[in-house]
N, CA, C and O atoms as a printed pandas DataFrame, in Angstrom:
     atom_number atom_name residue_name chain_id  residue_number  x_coord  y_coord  z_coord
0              1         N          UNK        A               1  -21.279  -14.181    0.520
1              2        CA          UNK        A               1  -20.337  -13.432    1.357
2              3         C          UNK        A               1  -21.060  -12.938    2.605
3              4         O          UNK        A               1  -22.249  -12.718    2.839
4              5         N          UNK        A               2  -19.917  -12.834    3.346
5              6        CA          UNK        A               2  -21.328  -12.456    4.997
6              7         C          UNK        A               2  -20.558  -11.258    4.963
7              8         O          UNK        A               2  -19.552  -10.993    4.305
8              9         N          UNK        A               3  -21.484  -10.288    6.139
9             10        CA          UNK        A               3  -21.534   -8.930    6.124
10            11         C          UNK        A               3  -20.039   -8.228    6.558
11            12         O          UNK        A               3  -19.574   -7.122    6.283
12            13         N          UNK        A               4  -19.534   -9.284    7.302
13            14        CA          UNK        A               4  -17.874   -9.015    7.834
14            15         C          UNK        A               4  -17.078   -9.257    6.675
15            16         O          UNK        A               4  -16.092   -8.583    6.976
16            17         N          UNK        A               5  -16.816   -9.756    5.545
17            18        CA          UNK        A               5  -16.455   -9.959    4.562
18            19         C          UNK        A               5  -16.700   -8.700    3.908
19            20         O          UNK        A               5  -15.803   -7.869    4.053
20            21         N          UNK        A               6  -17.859   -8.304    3.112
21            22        CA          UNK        A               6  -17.773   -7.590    2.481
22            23         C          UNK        A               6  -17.471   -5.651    3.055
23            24         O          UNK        A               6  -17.133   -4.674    2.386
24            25         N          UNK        A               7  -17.779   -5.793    4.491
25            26        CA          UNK        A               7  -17.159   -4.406    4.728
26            27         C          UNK        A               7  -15.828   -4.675    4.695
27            28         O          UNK        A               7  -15.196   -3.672    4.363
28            29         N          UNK        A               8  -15.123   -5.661    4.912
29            30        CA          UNK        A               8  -13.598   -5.956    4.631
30            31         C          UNK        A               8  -12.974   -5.355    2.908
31            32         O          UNK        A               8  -12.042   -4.622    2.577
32            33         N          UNK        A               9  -13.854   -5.979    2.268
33            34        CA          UNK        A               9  -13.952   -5.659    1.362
34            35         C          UNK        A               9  -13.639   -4.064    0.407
35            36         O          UNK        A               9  -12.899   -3.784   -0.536
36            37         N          UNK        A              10  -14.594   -3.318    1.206
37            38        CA          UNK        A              10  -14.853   -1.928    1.326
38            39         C          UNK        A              10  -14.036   -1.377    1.791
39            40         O          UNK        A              10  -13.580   -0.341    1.308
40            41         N          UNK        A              11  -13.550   -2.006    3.040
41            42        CA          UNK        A              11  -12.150   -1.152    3.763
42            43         C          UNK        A              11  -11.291   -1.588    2.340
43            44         O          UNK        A              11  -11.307   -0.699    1.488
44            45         N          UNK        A              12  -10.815   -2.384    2.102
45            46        CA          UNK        A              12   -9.669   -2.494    0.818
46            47         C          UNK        A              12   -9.817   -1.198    0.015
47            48         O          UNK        A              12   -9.105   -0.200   -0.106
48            49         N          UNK        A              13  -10.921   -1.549   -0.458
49            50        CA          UNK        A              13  -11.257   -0.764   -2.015
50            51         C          UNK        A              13  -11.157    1.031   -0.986
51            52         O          UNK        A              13  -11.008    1.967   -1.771
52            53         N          UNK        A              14  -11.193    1.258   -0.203
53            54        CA          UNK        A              14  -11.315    2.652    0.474
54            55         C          UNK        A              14   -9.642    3.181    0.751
55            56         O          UNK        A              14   -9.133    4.254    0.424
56            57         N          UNK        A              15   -8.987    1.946    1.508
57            58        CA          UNK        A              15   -7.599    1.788    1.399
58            59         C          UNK        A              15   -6.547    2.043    0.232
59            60         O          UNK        A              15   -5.440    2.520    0.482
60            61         N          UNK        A              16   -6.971    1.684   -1.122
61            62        CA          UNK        A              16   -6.542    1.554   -2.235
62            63         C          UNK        A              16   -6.904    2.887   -2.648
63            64         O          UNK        A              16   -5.987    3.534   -3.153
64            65         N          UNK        A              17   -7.841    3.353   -2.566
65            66        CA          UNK        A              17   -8.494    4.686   -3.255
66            67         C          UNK        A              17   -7.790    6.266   -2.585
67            68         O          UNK        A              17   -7.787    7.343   -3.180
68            69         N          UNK        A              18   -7.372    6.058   -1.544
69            70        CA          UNK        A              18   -7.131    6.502   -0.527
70            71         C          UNK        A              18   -5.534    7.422   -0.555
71            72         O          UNK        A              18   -4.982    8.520   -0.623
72            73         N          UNK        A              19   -5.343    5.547   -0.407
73            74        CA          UNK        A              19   -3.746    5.686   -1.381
74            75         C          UNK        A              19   -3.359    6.178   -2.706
75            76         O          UNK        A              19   -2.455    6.968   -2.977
76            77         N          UNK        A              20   -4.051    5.684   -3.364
77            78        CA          UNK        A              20   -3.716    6.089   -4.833
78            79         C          UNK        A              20   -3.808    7.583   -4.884
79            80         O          UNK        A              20   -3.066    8.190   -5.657
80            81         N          UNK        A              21   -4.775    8.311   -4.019
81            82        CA          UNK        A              21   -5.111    9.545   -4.385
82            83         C          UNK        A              21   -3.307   10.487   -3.667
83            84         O          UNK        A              21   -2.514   11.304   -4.136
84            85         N          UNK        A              22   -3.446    9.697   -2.327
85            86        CA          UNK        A              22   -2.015   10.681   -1.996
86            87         C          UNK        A              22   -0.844   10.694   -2.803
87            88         O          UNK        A              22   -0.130   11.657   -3.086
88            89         N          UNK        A              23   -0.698    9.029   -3.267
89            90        CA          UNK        A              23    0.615    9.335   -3.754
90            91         C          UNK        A              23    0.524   10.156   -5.341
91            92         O          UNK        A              23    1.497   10.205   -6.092
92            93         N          UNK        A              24   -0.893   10.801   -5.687
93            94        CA          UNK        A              24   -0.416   11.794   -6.941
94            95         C          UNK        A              24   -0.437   13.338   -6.525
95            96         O          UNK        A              24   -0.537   14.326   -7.252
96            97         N          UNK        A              25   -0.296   13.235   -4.968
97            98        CA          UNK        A              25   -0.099   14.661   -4.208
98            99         C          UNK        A              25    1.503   15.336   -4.887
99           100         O          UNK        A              25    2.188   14.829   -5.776
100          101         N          UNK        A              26    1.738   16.485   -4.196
101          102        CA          UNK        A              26    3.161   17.001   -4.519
102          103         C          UNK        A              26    3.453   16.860   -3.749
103          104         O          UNK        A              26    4.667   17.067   -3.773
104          105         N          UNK        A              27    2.897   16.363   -2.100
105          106        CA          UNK        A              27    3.533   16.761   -0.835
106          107         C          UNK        A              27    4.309   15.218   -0.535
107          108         O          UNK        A              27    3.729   14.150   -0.729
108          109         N          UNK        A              28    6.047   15.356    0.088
109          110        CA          UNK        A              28    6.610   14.144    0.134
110          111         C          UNK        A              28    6.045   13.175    1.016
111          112         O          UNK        A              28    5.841   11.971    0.859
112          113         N          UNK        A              29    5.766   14.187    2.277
113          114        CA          UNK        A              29    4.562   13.291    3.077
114          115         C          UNK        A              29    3.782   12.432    2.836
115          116         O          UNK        A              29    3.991   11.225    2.960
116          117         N          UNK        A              30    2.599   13.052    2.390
117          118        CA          UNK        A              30    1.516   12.415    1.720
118          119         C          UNK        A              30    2.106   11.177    0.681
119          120         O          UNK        A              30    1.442   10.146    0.794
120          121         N          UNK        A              31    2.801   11.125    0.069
121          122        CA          UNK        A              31    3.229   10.071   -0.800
122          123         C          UNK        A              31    3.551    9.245    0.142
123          124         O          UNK        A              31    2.812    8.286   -0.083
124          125         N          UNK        A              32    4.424    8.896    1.412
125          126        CA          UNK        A              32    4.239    8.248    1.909
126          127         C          UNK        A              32    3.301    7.733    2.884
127          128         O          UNK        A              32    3.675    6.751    3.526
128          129         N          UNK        A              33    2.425    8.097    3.061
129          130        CA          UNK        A              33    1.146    8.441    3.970
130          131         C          UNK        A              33    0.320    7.255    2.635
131          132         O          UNK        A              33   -0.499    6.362    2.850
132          133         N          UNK        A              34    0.746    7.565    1.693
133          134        CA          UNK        A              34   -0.248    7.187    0.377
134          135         C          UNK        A              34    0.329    5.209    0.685
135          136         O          UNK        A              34   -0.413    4.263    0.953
136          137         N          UNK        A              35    1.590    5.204    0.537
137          138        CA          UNK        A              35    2.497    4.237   -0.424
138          139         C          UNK        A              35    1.847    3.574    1.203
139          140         O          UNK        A              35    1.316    2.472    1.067
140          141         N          UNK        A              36    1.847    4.147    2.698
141          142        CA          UNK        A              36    1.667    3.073    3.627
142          143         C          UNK        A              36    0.304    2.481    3.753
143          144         O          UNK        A              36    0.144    1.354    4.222
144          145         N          UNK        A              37   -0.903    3.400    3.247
145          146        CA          UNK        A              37   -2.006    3.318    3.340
146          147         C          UNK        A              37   -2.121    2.202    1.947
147          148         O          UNK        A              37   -3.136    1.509    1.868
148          149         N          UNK        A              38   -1.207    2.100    1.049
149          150        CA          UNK        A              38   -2.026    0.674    0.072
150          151         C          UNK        A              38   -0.805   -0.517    0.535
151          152         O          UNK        A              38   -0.875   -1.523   -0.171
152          153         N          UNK        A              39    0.079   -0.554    1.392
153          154        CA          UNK        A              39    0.428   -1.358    1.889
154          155         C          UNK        A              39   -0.566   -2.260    2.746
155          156         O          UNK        A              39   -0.558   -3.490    2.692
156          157         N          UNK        A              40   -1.364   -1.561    3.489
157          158        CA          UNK        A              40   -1.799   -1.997    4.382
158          159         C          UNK        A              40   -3.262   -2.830    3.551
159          160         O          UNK        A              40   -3.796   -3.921    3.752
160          161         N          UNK        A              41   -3.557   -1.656    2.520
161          162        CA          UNK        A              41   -4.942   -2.581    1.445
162          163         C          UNK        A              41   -4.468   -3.545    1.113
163          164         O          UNK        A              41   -5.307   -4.411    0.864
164          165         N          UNK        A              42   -3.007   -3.971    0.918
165          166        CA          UNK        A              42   -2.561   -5.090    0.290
166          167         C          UNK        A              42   -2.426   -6.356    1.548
167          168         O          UNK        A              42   -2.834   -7.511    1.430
168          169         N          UNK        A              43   -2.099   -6.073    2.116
169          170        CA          UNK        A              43   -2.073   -6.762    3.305
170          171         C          UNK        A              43   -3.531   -7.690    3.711
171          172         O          UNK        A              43   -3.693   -8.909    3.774
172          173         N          UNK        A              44   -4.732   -6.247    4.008
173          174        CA          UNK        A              44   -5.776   -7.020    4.074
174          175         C          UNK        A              44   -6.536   -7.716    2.606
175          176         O          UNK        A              44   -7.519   -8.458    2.593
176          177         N          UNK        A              45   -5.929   -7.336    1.697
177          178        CA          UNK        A              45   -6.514   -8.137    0.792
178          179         C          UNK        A              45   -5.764   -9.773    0.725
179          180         O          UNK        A              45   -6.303  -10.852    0.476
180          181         N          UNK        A              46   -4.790   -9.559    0.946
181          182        CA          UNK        A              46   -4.188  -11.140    1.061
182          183         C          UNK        A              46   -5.007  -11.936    2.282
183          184         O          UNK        A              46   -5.170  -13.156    2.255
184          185         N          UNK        A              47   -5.313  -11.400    2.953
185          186        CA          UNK        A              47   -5.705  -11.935    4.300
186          187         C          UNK        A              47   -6.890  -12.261    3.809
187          188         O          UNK        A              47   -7.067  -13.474    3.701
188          189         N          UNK        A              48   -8.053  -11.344    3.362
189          190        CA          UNK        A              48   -8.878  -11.866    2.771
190          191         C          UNK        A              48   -9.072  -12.798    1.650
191          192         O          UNK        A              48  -10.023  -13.550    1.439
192          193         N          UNK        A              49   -7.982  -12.608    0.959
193          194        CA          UNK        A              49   -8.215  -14.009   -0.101
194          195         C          UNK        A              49   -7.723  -15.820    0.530
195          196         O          UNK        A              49   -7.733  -16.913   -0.036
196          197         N          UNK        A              50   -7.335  -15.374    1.950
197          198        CA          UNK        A              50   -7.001  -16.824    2.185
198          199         C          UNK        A              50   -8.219  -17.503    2.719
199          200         O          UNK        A              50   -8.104  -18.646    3.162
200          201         N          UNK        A              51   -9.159  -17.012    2.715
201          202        CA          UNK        A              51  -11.145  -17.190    2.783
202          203         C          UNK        A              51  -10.921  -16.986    4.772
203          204         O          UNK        A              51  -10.180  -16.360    5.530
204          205         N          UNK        A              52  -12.260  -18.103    4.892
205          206        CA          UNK        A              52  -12.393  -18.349    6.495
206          207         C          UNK        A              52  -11.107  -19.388    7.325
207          208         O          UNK        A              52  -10.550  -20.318    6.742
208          209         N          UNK        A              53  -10.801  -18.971    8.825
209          210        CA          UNK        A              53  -10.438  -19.482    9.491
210          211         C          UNK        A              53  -10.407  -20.666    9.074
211          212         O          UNK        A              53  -11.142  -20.931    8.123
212          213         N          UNK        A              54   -9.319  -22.035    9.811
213          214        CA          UNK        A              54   -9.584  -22.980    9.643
214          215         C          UNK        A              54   -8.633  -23.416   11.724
215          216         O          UNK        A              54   -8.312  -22.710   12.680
216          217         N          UNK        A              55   -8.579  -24.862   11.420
217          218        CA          UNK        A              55   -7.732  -25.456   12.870
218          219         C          UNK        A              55   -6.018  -24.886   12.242
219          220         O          UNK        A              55   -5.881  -24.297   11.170
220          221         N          UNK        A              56   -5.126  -25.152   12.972
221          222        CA          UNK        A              56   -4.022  -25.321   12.613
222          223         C          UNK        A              56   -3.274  -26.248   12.271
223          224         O          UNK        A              56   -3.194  -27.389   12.727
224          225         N          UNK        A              57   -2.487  -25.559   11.126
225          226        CA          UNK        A              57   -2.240  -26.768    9.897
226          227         C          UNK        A              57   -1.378  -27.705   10.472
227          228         O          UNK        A              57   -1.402  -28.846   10.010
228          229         N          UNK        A              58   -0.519  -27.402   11.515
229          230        CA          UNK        A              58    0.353  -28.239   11.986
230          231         C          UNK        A              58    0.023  -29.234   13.109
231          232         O          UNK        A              58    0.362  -30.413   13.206
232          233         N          UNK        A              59   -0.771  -28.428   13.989
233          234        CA          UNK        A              59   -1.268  -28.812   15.446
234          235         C          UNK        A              59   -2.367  -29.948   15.575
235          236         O          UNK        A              59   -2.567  -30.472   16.670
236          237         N          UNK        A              60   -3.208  -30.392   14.236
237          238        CA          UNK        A              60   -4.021  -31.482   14.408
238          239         C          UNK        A              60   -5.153  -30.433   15.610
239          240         O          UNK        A              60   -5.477  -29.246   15.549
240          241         N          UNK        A              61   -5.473  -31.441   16.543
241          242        CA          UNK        A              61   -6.027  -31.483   17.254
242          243         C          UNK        A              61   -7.670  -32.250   17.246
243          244         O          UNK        A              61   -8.002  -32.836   16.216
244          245         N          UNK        A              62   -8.213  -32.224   17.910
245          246        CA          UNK        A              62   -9.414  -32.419   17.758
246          247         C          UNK        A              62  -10.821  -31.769   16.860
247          248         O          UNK        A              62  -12.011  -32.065   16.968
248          249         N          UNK        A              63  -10.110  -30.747   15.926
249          250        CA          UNK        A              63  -11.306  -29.914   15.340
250          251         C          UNK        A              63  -11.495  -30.068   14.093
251          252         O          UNK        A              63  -10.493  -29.935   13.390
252          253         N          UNK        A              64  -12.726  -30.371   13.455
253          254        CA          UNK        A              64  -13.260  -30.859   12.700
254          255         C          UNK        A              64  -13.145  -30.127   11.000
255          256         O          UNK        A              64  -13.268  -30.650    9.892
256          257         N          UNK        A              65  -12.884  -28.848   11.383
257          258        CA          UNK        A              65  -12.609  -28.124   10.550
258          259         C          UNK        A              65  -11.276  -28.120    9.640
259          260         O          UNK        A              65  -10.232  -28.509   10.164
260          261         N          UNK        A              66  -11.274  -27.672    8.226
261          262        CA          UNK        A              66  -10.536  -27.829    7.242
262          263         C          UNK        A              66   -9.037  -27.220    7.992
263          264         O          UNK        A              66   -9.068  -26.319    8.830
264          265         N          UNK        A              67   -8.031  -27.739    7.627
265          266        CA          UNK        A              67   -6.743  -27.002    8.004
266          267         C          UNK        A              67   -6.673  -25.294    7.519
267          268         O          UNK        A              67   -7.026  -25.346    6.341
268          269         N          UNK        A              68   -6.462  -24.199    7.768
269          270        CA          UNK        A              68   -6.131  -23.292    7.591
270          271         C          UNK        A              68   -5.136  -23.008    6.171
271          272         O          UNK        A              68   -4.554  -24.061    5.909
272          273         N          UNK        A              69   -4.809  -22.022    5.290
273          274        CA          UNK        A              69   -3.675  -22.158    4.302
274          275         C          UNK        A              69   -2.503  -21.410    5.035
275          276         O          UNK        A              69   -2.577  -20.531    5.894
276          277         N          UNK        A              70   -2.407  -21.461    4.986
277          278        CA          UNK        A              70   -1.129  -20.664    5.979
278          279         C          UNK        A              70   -0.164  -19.963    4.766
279          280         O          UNK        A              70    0.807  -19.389    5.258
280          281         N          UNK        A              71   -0.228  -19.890    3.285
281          282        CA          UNK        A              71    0.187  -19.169    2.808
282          283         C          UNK        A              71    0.106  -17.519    2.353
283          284         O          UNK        A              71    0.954  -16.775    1.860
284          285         N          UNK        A              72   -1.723  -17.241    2.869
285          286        CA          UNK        A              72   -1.264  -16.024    2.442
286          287         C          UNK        A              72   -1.135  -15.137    3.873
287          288         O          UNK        A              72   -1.388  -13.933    3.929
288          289         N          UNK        A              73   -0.750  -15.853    4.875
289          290        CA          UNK        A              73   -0.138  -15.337    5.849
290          291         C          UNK        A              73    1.033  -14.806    5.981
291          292         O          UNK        A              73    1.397  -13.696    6.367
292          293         N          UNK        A              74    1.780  -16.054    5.486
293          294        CA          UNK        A              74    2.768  -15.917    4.900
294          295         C          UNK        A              74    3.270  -14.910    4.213
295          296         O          UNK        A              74    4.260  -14.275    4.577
296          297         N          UNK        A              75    2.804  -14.754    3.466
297          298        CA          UNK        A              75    2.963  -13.393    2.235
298          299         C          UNK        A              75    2.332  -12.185    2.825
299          300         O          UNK        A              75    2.687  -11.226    2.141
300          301         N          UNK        A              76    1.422  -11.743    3.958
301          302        CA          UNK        A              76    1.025  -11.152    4.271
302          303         C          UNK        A              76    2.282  -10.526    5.089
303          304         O          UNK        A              76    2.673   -9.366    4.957
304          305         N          UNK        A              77    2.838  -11.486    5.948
305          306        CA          UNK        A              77    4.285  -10.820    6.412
306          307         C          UNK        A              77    5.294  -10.494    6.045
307          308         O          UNK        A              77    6.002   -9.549    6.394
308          309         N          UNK        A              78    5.474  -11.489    5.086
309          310        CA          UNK        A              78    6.454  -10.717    4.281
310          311         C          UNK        A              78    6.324   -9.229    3.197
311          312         O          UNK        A              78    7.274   -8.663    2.655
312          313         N          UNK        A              79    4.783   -8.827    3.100
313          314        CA          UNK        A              79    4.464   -8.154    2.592
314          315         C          UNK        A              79    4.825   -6.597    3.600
315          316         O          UNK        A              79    5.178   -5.468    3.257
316          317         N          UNK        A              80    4.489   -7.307    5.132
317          318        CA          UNK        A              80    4.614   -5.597    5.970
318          319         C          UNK        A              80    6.005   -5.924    5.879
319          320         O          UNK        A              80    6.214   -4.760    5.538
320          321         N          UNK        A              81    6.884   -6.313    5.871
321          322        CA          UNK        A              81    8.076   -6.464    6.373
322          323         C          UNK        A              81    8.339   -5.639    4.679
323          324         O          UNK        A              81    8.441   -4.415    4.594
324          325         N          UNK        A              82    8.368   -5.991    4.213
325          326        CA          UNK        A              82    8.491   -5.009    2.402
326          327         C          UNK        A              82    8.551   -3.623    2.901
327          328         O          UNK        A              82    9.491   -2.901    3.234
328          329         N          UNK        A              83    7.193   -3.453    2.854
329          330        CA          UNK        A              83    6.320   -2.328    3.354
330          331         C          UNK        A              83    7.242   -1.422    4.527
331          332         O          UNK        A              83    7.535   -0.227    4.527
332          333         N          UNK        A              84    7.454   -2.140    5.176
333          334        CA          UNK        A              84    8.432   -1.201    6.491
334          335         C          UNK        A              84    9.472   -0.768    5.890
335          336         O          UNK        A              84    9.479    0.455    5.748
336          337         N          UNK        A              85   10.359   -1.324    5.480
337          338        CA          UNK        A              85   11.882   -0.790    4.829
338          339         C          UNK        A              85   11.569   -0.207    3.975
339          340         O          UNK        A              85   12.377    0.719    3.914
340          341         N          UNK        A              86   10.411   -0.054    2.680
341          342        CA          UNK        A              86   10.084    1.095    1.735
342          343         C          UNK        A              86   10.079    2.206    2.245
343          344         O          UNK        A              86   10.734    3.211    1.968
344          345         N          UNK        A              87    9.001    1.934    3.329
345          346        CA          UNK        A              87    8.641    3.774    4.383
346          347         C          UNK        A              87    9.823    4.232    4.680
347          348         O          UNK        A              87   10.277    5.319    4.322
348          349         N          UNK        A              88   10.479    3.233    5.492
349          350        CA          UNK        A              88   11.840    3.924    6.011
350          351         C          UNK        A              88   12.607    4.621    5.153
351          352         O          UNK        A              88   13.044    5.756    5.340
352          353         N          UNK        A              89   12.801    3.798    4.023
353          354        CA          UNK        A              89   13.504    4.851    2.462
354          355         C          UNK        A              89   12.565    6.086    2.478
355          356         O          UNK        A              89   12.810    7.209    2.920
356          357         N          UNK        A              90   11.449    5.628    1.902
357          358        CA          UNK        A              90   11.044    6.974    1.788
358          359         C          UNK        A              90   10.779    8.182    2.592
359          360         O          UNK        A              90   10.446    9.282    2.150
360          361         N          UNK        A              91   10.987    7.807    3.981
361          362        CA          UNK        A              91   10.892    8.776    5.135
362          363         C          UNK        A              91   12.443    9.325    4.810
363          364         O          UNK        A              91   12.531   10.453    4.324
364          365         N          UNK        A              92   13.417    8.718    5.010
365          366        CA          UNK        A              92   14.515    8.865    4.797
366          367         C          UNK        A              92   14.865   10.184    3.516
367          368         O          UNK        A              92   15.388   11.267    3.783
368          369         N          UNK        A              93   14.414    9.727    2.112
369          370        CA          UNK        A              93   14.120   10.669    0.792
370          371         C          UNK        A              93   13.498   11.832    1.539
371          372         O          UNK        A              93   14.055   12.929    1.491
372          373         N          UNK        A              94   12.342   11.656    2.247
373          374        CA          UNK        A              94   11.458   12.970    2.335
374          375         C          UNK        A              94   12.411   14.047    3.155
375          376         O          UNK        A              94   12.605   15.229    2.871
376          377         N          UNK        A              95   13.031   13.160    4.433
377          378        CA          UNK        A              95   13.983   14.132    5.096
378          379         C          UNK        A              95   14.771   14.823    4.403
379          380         O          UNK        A              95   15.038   16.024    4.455
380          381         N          UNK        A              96   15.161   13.946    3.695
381          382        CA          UNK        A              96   16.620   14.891    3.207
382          383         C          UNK        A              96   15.946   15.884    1.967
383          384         O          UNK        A              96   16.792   16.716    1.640
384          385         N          UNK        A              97   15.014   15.996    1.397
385          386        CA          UNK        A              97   14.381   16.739    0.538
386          387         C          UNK        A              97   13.927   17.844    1.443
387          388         O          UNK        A              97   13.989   18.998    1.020
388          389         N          UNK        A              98   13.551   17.640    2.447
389          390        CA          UNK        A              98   13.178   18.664    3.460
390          391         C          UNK        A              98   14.007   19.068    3.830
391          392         O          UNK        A              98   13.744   20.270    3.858
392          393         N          UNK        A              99   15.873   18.812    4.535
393          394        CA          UNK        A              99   16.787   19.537    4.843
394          395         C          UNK        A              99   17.134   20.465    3.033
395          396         O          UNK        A              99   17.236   21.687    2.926
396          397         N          UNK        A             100   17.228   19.637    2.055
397          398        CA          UNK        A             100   17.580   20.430    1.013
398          399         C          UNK        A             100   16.753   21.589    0.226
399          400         O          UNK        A             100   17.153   22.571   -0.401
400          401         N          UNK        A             101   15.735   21.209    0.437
401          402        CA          UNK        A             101   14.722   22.212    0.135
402          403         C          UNK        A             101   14.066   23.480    1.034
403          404         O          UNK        A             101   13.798   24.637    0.711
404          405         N          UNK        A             102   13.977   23.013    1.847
405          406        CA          UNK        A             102   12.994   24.001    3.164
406          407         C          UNK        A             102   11.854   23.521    2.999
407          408         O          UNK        A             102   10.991   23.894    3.793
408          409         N          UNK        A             103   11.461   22.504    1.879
409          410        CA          UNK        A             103    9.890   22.051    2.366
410          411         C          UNK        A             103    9.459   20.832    1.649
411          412         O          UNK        A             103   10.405   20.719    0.869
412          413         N          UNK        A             104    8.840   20.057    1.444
413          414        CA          UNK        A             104    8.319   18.684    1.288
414          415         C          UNK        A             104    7.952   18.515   -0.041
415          416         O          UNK        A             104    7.851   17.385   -0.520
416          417         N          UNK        A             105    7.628   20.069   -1.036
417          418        CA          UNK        A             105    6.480   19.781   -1.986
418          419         C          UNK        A             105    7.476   19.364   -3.297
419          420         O          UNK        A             105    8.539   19.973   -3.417
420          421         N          UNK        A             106    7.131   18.378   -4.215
421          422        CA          UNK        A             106    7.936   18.324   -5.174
422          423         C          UNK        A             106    7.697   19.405   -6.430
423          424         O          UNK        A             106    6.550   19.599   -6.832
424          425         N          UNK        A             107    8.514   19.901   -6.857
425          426        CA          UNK        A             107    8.992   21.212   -7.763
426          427         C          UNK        A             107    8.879   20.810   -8.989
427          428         O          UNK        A             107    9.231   19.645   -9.174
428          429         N          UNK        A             108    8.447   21.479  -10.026
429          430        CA          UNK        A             108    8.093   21.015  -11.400
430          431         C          UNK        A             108    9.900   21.122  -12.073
431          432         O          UNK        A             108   10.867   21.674  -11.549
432          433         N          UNK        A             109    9.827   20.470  -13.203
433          434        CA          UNK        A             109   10.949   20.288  -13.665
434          435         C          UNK        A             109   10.699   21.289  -15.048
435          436         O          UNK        A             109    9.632   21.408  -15.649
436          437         N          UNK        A             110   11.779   21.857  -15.317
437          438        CA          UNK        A             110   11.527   22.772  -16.465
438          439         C          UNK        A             110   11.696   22.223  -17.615
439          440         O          UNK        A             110   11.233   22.751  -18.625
440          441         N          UNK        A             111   12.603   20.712  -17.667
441          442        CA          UNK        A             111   12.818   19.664  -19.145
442          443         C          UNK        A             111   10.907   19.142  -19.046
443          444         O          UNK        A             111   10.279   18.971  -20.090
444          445         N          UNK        A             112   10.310   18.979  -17.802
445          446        CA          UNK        A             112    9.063   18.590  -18.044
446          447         C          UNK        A             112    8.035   19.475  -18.525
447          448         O          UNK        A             112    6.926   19.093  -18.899
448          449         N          UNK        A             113    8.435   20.671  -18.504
449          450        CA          UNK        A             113    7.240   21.775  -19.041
450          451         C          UNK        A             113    7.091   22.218  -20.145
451          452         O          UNK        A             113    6.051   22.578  -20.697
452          453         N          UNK        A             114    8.863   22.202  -20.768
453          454        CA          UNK        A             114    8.948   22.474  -22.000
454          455         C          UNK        A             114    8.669   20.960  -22.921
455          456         O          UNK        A             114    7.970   21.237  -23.896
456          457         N          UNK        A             115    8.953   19.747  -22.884
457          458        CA          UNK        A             115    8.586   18.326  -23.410
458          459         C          UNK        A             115    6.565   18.864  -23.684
459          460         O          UNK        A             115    5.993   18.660  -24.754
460          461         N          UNK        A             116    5.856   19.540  -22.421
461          462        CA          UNK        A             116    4.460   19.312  -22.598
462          463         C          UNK        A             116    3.794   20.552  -23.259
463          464         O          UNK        A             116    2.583   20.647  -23.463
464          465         N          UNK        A             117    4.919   21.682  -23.635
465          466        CA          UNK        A             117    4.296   22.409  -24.389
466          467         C          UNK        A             117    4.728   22.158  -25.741
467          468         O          UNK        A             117    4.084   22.694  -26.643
468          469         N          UNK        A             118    6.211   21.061  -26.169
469          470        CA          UNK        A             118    6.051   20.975  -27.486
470          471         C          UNK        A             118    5.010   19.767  -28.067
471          472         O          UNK        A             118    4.779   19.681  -29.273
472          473         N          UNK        A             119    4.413   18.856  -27.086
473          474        CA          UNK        A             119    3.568   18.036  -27.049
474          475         C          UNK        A             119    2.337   18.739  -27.606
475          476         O          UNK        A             119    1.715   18.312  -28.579
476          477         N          UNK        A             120    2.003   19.910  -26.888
477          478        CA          UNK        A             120    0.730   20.561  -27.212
478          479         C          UNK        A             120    0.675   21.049  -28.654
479          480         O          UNK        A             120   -0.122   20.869  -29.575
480          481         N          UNK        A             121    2.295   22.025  -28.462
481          482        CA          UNK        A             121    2.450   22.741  -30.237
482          483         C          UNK        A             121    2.213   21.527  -31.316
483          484         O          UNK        A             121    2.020   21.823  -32.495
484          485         N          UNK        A             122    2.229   20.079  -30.873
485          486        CA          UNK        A             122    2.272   18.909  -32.050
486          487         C          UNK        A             122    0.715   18.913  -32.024
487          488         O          UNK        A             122    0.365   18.266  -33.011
488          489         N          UNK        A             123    0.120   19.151  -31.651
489          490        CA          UNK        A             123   -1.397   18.118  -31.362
490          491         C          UNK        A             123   -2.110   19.822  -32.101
491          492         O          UNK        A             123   -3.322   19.967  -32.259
């Protein structure tokens, strides 16, 4: 692997870590801040698994080099294009949780508190 590869690499795994951590925030924000930040790890990880450059698959030309895959490009766009209309929902959710609430943070549920203290009384 050459050195541009594996900080690629690193950005993923930093991307992913990143994310994962916001979306177990309470804040509605941050969950989406989270959900866009492993969109984007996902993105460059497809990109990275389609290896090195190649010519273009369609265009021929004179270059000696292997054709390109052009599939996980492919999927790479269709992946932000996913990715965009999720945010928008969830920007959408966060607003209206913010007009209904006065603020962003999600609120514990009282069927969830009582379920984890009869959980505890079992154990």
């Amino acid at each position: 692997m050459t050195g541009a590869a594996i900080s690629l690499v690193i950005a993923v795994g930093v991307l992913f870590a990143v994310g994962f951590d916001l979306l177990l925030q309470r804040s509605l924000i941050r969950v989406v801040v989270g959900f866009v930040l492993l969109g984007h790890g996902a993105n460059l990880a497809l990109l990275l698994a389609g290896g090195a450059g190649g010519r273009a698959p369609l265009l021929g030309g004179g270059d000696d080099r292997p054709a390109a895959d052009p599939l996980p490009q492919a999927m790479a766009l269709t992946a932000i294009v996913i990715t965009f209309g999720v945010t928008a929902f969830l920007l959408a959710l966060a607003y209206r949780g913010v007009l209904m609430q006065d603020d962003d943070e999600v609120r514990d549920d009282l069927e969830d508190r009582r379920v984890g203290r009869d959980r505890e009384d079992e154990e």
